[in-house]
ZAMARGU-4260 file (C-alpha; in steps of 0.2 Angstrom, whole numbers, plus 5000, padded with zeros to 4 digits):
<rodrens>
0) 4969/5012/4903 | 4982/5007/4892 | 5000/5015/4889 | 5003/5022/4873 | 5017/5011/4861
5) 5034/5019/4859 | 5034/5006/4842 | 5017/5009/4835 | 5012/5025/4845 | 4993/5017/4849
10) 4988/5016/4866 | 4989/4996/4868 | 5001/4993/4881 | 4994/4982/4894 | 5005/4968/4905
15) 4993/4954/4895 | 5003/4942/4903 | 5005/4949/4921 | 5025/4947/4919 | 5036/4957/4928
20) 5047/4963/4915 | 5039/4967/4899 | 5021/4976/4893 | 5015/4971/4876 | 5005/4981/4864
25) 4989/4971/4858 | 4989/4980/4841 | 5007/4980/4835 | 5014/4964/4847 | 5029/4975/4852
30) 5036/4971/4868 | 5042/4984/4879 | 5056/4981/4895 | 5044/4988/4912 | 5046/4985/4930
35) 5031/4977/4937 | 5035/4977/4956 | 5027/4972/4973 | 5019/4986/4980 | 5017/4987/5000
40) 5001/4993/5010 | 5003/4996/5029 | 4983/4996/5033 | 4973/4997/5050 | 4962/5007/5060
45) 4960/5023/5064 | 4973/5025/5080 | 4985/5010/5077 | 5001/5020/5071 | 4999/5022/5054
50) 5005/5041/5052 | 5016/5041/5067 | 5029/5026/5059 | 5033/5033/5042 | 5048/5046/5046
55) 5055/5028/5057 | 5051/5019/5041 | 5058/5032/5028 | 5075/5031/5035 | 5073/5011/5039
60) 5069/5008/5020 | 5079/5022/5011 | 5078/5009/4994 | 5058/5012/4995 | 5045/5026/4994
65) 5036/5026/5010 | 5021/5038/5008 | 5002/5042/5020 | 4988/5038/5010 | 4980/5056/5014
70) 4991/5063/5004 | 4981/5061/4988 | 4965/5063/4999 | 4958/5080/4995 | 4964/5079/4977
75) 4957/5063/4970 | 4947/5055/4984 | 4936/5047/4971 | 4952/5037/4959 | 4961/5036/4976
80) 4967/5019/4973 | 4970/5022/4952 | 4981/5037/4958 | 4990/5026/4970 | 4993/5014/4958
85) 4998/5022/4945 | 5010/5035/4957 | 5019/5016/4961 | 5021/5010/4945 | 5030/5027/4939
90) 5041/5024/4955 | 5045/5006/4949 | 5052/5013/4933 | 5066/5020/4944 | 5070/5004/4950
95) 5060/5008/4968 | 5048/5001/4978 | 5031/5009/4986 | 5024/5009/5004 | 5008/5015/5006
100) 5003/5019/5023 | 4984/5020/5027 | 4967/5011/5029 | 4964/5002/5011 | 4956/4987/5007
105) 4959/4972/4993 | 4942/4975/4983 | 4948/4994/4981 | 4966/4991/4972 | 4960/4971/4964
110) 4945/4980/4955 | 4957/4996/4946 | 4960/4997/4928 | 4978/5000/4929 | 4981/4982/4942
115) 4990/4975/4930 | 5004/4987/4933 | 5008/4979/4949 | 5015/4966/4956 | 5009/4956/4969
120) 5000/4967/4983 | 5007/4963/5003 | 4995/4971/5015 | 5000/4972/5034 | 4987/4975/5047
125) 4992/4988/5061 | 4982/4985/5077 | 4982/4988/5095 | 4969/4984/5109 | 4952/4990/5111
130) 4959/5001/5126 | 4974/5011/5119 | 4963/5014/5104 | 4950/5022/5114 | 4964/5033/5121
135) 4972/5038/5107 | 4956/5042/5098 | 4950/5052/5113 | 4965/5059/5114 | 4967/5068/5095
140) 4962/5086/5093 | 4942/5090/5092 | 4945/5093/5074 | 4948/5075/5067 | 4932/5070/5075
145) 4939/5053/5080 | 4931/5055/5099 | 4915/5050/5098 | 4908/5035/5105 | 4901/5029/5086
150) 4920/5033/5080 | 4928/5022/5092 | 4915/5009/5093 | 4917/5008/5072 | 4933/5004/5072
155) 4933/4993/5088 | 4921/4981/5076 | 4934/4987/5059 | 4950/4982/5071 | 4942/4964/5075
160) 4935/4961/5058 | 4954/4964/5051 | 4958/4951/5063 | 4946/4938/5058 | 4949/4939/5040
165) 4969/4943/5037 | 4971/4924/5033 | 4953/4924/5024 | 4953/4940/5013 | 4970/4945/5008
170) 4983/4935/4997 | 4994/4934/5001 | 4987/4933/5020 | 4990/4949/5029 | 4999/4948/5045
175) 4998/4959/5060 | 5009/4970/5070 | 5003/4976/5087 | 5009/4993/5092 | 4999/4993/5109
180) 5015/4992/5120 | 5028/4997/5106 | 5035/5014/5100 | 5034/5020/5083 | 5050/5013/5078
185) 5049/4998/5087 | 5035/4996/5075 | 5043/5004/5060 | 5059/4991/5064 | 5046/4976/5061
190) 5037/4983/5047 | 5054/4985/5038 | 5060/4968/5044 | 5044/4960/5035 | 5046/4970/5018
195) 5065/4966/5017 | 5059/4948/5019 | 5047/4947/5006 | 5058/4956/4993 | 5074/4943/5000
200) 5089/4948/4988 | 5078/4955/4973 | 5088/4969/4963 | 5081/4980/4952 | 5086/4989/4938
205) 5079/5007/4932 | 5071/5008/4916 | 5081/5017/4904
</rodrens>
């Protein structure tokens, strides 16, 4: 899904090289300034504390667009990740980074057309203990249909299997924050601690 050439007008413009500055047009060779930028993915189960951090994290991380996956959910459930992509990659022209909060996997954002418009992608697991998830789960209005016993046992095996393969299946290897005994900002304050360290000093500059 290329862009369309401000030199030549075709649609050619792909990041051939994967560089974070520049996209090149394959037919006329025009090199155009873009800001390929890392893009962050707070991930977890159903119940770890995924929706209840991101008004902590907005205002923790005022340089970055902190959004819930869901929101794009009932519009374009089936180019989820394209969507998500693409909405990131317009922000990064504004000099900005993207925070996407909700259950996502590597194989769904690795496998778009539009990857090479992203940098690198950091996942972060979100995870509590078997118990509090039961609870929370249980605890969520009948309408969300997150009590059952097949609910919570799935995402008792998801939880663990997000464990076992953080280091294995993700790259860079995910890491985990537990929110078992933590509030939502407590959480949010280590989630914005993590992203501030993986970007370190990097300034970036609007397209214009």
């Amino acid at each position: 899904m290329p862009e369309v050439c401000p030199q030549c007008g075709a649609y050619a413009l792909r990041n051939i090289a994967r560089d974070p500055a520049v996209m090149t047009c394959t037919e006329c060779g025009a090199q155009v300034p873009t800001n390929i930028l890392p893009l962050f993915i707070v991930t977890g189960t159903s119940g770890a504390g995924k929706t209840s951090i991101i008004p902590f994290l907005r205002r923790l991380l005022p340089e970055c667009l902190v959004f819930d996956k869901d929101l794009l959910g009932s519009t374009c459930y089936d180019h989820m990740a394209t969507s998500w992509l693409l909405l990131a990659y317009g922000i990064a022209q504004g000099g900005r980074h993207t925070i996407i909060c909700g259950t996502m996997m590597p194989q769904e954002v690795e496998q778009c057309e539009v990857r090479d418009r992203i940098g690198p992608i950091h996942f972060l697991n979100l995870h509590c203990n078997d118990v509090v998830r039961e609870q929370r789960l249980r605890a969520r209005p009948a309408w969300r249909k997150s009590s059952s016993n097949e609910f919570i046992e799935e995402h008792r095996r998801f939880a663990h299997w997000l464990l076992e393969h953080a280091a294995t299946d993700y790259n860079p290897p995910m890491p985990t924050i537990d929110t078992s005994d933590t509030t939502p900002e407590q959480s949010a304050q280590e989630i914005a601690l993590w992203v501030r360290e993986v970007l370190g000093n990097q300034m970036v500059v609007p397209i214009v």
